[in-house]
C-alpha angles and dihedrals in degrees: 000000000000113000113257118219087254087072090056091046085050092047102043093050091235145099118288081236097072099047092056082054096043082051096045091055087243110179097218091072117117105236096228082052085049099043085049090054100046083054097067102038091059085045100050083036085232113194106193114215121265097215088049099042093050087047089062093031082068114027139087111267109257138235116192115204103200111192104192121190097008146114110253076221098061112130094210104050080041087065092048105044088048079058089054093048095046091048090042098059100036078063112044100261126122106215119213125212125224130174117202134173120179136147126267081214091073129086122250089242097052102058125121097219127208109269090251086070083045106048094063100211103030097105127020098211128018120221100202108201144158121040108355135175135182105267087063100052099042083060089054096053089039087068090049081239112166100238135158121195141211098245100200097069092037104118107205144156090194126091118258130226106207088242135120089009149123138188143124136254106288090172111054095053106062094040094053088047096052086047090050086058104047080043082062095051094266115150105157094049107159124212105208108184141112102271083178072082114077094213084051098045093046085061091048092059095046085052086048097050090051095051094045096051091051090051090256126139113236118239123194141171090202105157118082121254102181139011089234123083093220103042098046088055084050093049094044090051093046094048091049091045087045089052097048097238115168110238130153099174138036128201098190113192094237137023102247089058084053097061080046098056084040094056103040076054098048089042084049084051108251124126134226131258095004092062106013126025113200131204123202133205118215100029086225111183087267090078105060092056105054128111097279102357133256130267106215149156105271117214115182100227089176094065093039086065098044079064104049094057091037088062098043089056090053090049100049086051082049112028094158098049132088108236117196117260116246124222112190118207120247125200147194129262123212108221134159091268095082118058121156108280119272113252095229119077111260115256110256117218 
């Protein structure tokens, strides 16, 4: 059987990104990586193929966005693919889009890969966002494949080296927003959110941290309740107004189960922000445009996904190398949906 580039890359002891380089006569190219290269082309007698090798002579350098495990409809990855594309094409670099759902459950082995994994060639650095787990990104490695990630939905037991990432803050926010709250008179201030979910449960404990250090008891509606964001914000709410539990203010750990909490209160009677005040987490456009709109927790996903690209960029001129992870601020944004809290008891339907 003819030797694959992957062969060469194996060989060679190096990425299949910079063979194709190496191939393609790029300049960027260490000369010890190209001599080794060259080694093992001449050992394994490769011969590339002309129809590929013409493709990527001629074509803009790619850049492959891969969302796992989550909704093409999603308002947030929206945000920070639209980041990608923007940065892309200020620079010279074309972004493809792959969805790709799979199961952590499954080995790395045993993956069935999206074609652009397959297709060795297609793209010259992978963006890996969305929901991703271990067995994943150990395929990817396993291919020698140039790729960044979005840390904060990277769902891991290993432990990570702050290396070939970008994220955003997901500490600070919820634990100014709790303490804005509690700024405002709030005491029995809810967090409503997955905590199953490590993102979720890193800004429960950042809730948790500001309501302990102001003498506070935490309260928090922690379990799902349903797959869906909003669902789940409208069940919480229903089960803590059912139980009679007192609250006159809500941090919800994104901003759909936010618009789910706000509309079992309003349905219970109780109006935001007079008897109840909400924080969001994620400031999607939604928010702005609710009556009265939302305080939340802005995070500037544009800005996430210029990043990122920035980043992958960096990593396909430099596939060897390490490059520092990036963690973008987030901050909080002040709406009509937060007022100090009113000095009667809310009425309980």
């Amino acid at each position: 059987m003819p030797a694959t580039i992957k062969d060469v890359a194996r060989t060679a002891a190096v990425s299949i990104g910079t063979v194709s380089r190496v191939i393609n006569n790029y300049p960027d190219v260490d000369p010890e990586l190209r001599e080794r290269v060259q080694a093992a082309i001449r050992e394994l007698n490769y011969r590339p193929n002309a129809r590929a090798r013409t493709f990527v002579q001629n074509s803009t350098p790619v850049i492959s966005f891969i969302l796992s495990n989550r909704s093409l409809l999603n308002p947030f990855h929206s945000g920070i693919l639209q980041g990608v594309e923007e940065y892309c094409a200020s620079a010279g670099y074309f972004v493809m889009f792959t969805k790709y759902d799979y199961s952590k459950d499954v080995r790395a082995e045993d993956l069935s890969l999206p074609g652009v994994l397959r297709s060795h060639g297609v793209a010259d650095c992978m963006i890996l966002a969305g929901t991703n787990y271990d067995n994943f990104v150990e395929a990817v490695e396993k291919l020698g494949v140039p790729h960044v990630i979005l840390s904060n939905h990277h769902v891991t037991e290993r432990e990570q080296t702050p290396f070939d990432r970008v994220g955003w803050d997901d500490l600070s926010g919820p634990y100014e927003a709790t303490k804005y709250l509690i700024t405002l008179g709030h005491r029995d201030i809810w967090y409503i959110g997955d905590t199953a979910l490590p993102w979720y449960q890193a800004r429960y404990e950042s809730y948790v941290r500001a309501m302990r250090e102001a003498g506070l008891a935490p309260l928090g509606q922690t379990v799902e309740l349903s797959d869906n964001y909003y669902a789940n914000g409208y069940a919480s709410a229903e089960f803590i107004l059912e139980k009679g539990y007192p609250v006159t203010a809500v941090f919800a750990a994104y901003d759909e189960i936010a618009f789910g909490a706000w509309d079992s209160f309003r349905k219970h009677g109780l109006d935001v922000p007079r008897d109840v005040s909400i924080v969001g987490y994620g400031d999607n456009d939604e928010a702005q445009f609710k009556a009265p709109p939302m305080t939340t927790v802005r995070i500037n996903k544009s800005l996430v996904g210029r990043q990122l690209a920035q980043m992958a960029i960096e990593k396909l001129q430099q596939p060897e190398g390490r490059l520092p992870e990036v963690v973008i601020p987030v901050s909080l944004v002040k709406r009509g949906s937060t007022r100090p809290a009113a000095a009667a008891p809310i009425p309980q339907s």
